[in-house]
C-alpha positions in Angstrom: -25.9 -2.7 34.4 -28.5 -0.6 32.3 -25.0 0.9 30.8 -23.7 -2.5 29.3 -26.2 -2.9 26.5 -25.8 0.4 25.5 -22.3 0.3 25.8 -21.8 -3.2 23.6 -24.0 -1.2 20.8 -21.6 1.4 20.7 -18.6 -0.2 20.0 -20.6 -2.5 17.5 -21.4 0.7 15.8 -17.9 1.8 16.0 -16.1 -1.6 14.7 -19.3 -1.7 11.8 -18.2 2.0 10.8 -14.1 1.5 11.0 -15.0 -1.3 8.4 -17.0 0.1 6.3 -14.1 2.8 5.8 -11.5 -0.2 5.3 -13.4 -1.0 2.6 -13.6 2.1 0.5 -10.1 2.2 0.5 -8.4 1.6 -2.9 -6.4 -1.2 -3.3 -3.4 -1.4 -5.6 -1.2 -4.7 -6.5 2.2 -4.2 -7.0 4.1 -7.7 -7.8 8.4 -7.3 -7.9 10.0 -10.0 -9.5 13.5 -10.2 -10.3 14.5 -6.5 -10.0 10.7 -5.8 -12.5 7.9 -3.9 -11.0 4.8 -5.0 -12.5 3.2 -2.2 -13.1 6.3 0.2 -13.2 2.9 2.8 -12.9 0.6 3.1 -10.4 -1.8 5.5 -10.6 -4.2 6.3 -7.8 -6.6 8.9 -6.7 -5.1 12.1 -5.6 -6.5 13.2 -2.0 -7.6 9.5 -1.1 -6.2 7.3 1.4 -5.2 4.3 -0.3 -3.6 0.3 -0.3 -0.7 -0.9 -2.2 0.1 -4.8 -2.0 3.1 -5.9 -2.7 4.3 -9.2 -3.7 8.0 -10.6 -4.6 7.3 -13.4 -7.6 10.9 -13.6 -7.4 13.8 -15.6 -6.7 15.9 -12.7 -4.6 15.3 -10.4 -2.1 13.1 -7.4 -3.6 12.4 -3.9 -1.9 9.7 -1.1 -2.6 11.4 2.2 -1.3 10.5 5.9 -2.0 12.2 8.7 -0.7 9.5 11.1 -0.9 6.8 9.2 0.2 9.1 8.0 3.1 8.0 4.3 2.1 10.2 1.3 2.5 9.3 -2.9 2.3 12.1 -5.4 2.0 10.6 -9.0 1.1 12.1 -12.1 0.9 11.3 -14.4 -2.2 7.8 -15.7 -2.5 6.7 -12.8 0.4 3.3 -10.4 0.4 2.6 -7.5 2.4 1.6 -4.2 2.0 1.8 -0.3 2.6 -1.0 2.3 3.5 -0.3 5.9 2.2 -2.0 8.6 3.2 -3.8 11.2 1.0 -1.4 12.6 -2.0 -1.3 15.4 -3.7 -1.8 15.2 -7.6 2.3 14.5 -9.1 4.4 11.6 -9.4 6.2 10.0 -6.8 9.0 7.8 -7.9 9.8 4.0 -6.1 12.5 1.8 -6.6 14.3 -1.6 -5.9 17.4 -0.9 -4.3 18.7 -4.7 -4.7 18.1 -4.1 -8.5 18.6 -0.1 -9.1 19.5 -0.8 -13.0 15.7 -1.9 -13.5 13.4 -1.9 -10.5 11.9 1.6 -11.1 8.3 2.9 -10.8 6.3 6.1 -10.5 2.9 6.5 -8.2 0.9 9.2 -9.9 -1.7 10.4 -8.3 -3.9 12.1 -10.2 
């Protein structure tokens, strides 16, 4: 029984730690509406683990895809979610709505 205490203050210190790193974590907000990212450029710190939320303002289906970030989020209309990336390397990394390819297009540049 003398392990219990001990063993309750270790995963408090554990859960206390894993959110303190949660919050350090960049968040982005990325809002699709009507085949128009808003921003069309995100930039974000090269290196860093980071957030991106995205939300569809619009009336149709909307998607956030990138091939070479191997990325992909279809929403509905009025829908929120988001996507966690892992560290980047400094360069641009292009995104696009494949219901609207004529004019949902965006660029991550990490920097």
């Amino acid at each position: 029984m003398k392990f219990a205490p001990l063993t309750l203050a270790a995963v408090t210190a554990c859960l206390l730690s894993m959110s303190a790193i949660a919050d350090e974590m960049p968040v982005f907000k990325l809002v699709m509406k009507d085949g128009v990212f808003t921003p069309a450029r995100l930039v974000v710190p090269a290196g860093k683990k980071f957030k991106v939320e995205v939300i569809n303002a619009g009336k149709t289906p909307a998607e956030f895809e990138s091939t070479p970030l191997r990325k992909e989020k279809v929403l509905g209309p009025g829908a929120e979610s988001f996507l966690v990336f892992q560290p980047l390397s400094p360069g641009e990394y292009k995104f696009f709505d494949e219901f609207h390819m004529k004019t949902g297009q965006g660029v991550i540049v990490a920097k």
